[in-house]
N, C-alpha and C positions, 0 to 999 in steps of 0.2 A: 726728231728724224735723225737714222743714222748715215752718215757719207757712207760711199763707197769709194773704197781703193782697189781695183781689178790687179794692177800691180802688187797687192801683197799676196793674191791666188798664190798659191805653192811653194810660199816661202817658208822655210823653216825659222819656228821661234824660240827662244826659250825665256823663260821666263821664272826666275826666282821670287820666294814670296810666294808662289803660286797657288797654295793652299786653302786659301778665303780670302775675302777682305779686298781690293784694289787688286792683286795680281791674279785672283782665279777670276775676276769680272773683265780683265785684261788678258787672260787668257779665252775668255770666250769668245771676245769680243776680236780677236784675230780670229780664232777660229770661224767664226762666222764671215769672213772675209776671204776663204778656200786657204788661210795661211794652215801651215801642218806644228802645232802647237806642243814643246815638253814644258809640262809643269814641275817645278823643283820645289820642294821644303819638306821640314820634318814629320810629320805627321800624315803617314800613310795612308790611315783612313781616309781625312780629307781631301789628299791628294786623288786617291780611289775615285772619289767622287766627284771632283771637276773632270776630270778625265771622263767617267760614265754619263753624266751631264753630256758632256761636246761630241760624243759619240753616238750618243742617240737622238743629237739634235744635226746627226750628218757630216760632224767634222771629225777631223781626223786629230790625234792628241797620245800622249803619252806620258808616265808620271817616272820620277828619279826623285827618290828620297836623297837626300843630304844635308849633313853640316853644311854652309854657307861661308863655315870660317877656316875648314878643313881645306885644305892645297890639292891634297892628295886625293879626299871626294869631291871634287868640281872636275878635276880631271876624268874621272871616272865618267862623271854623268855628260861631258862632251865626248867621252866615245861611245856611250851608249846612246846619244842623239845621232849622232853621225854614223853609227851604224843602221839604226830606225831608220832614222829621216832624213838622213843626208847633210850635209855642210852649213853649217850655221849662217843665216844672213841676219835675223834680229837678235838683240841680246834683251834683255831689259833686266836690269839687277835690282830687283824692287826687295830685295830682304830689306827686312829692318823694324824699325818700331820701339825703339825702347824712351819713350820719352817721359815715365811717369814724373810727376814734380818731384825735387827733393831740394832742399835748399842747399846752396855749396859748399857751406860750412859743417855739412851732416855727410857732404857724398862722398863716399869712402873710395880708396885707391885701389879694389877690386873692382867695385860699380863703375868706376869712371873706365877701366881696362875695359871691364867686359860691353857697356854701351858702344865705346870705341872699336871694338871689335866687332859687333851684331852692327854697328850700321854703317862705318865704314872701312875698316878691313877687309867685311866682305866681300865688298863692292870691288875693293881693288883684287881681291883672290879671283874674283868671279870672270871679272874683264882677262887678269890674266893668265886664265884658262883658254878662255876663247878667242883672245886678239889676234895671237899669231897665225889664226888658219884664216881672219877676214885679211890681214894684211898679206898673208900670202897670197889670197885669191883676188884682191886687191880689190875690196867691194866689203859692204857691210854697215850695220847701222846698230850703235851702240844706246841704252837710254839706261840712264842713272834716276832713282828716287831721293829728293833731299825733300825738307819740309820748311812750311810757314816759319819752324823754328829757326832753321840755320839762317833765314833772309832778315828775322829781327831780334829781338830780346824777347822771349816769353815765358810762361808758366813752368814749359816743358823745363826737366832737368840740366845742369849747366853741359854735360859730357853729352848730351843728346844732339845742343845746341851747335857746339862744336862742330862732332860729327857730320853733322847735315849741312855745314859751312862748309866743311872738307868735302865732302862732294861735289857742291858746287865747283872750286877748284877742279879736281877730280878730274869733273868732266871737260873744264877750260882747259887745262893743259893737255889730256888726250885729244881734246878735236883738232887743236892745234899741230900736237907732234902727229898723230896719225891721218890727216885731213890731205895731204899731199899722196897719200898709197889708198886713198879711193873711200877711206872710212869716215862714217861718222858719226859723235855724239854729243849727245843735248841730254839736259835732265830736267826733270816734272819736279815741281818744289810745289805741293800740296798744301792748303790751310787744312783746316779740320772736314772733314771726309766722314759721311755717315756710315761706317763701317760695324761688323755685328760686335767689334770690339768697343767702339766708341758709344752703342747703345745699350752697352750692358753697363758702362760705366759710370754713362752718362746721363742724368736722370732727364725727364721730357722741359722741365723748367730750367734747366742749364742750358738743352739743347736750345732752348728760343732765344736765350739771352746773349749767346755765341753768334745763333742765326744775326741777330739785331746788329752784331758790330762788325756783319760784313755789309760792302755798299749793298749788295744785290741782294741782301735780307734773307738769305737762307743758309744753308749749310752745304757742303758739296756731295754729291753720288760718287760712288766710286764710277759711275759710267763718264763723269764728266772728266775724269782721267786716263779715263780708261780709250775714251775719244782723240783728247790727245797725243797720248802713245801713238795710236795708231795714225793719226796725222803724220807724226814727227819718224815714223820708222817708214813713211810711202812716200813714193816720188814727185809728189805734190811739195815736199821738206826737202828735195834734190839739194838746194843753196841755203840750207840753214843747216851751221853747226855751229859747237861751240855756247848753245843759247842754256842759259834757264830759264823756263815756261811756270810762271807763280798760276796755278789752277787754283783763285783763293777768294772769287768774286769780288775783285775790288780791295780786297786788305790790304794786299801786297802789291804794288804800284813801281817798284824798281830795287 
């Protein structure tokens, strides 16, 4: 069963990552809520297509190709939100994804830049795109993506692990400095998520063996993220900032 938040009606979202995978299911899943939805990432086609998706299921949406790590296109794609759809009230910076294994004595000092940049430079380009128009209007709700990774030691590569630490940061010292001018944010730290990425990779006899070492014996939907988000961005979430939300069934415990 899905909640409803009447409060996210008419709110402008946007949302990075938004191309498949957790952020276009997060993208729908506002949309479905009367929120007015842009989807941001590279891949125009896919992009195309959550946007045609959300439109012919009644909501309203729009798509902005860009770098993620680019300054100068993040800027872009919040004037052309704010021209569409008017003044930004959610943010959700879901780029990211780079955690193949590599062991750290192999990860070279390009890979270890460029993870660092794809999952957390981003994040911080993206916020600093859109902060100063929530802090000016003195309202707003920010949500960062870190992962299973950054909360323990795991498989994923060492510059992933990092990265997805520094967000968690990220997000604690933003709710903090901006939590006084009316803003707020929290971020989603994901265990393993049945994404069309993680089943092409992932063969069906992995998948159960992953399933088995969470308590709740399964693997997570991108919907059960995608739930959250929309929790943590509606005023149901008014007196929570500053949190990270482990969406891991049980793995990740604090």
């Amino acid at each position: 069963m899905t909640a409803t938040y009447p409060d996210l009606a008419g709110r402008v979202v946007v949302i990075t990552g938004g191309s498949r995978g957790i952020g276009a299911r997060t993208a729908r899943a506002f949309a479905a809520q009367g929120s007015k939805v842009c989807v941001v990432g590279r891949d125009e086609g896919a992009l195309a297509s959550v946007v045609a998706g959300i439109t012919e299921a009644g909501g309203t949406a729009i798509d902005a190709a860009a770098d993620v790590t680019d300054a100068t296109a993040l800027e872009a794609v919040r004037d052309r939100v704010e021209s569409r759809l008017g003044p930004v009230d959610v943010l959700a910076a879901f780029a990211g994804g780079q955690g193949m294994p590599v062991a750290s004595q192999d990860l070279t000092e390009e890979r270890w830049r460029e993870v660092l940049d794809s999952d957390l430079t981003s994040a911080f380009l993206t916020v600093k795109a859109f902060l100063p128009g929530m802090l000016e209007r003195g309202r707003g709700t920010i949500l960062t993506m870190s992962s299973a990774a950054g909360r323990q030691p795991s498989q994923a590569n060492l510059a992933y692990g990092v990265a997805n630490a520094g967000l968690v940061m990220l997000t604690r010292h933003l709710a903090a400095e901006a939590g006084p001018r009316g803003v707020r944010v929290n971020c989603i730290a994901p265990s393993t998520i049945a994404t069309e990425k993680v089943e092409a990779r992932m063969p069906a006899e992995v998948r159960e063996k992953v399933a088995a070492m969470h308590p709740l014996g399964r693997i997570g939907t991108t919907d059960d993220v995608a739930q959250t988000a929309l929790f943590l961005a509606s005023d149901a979430a008014s007196w929570l900032t500053g949190l990270t939300i482990d969406v891991s069934g049980g793995r990740i415990t604090g």
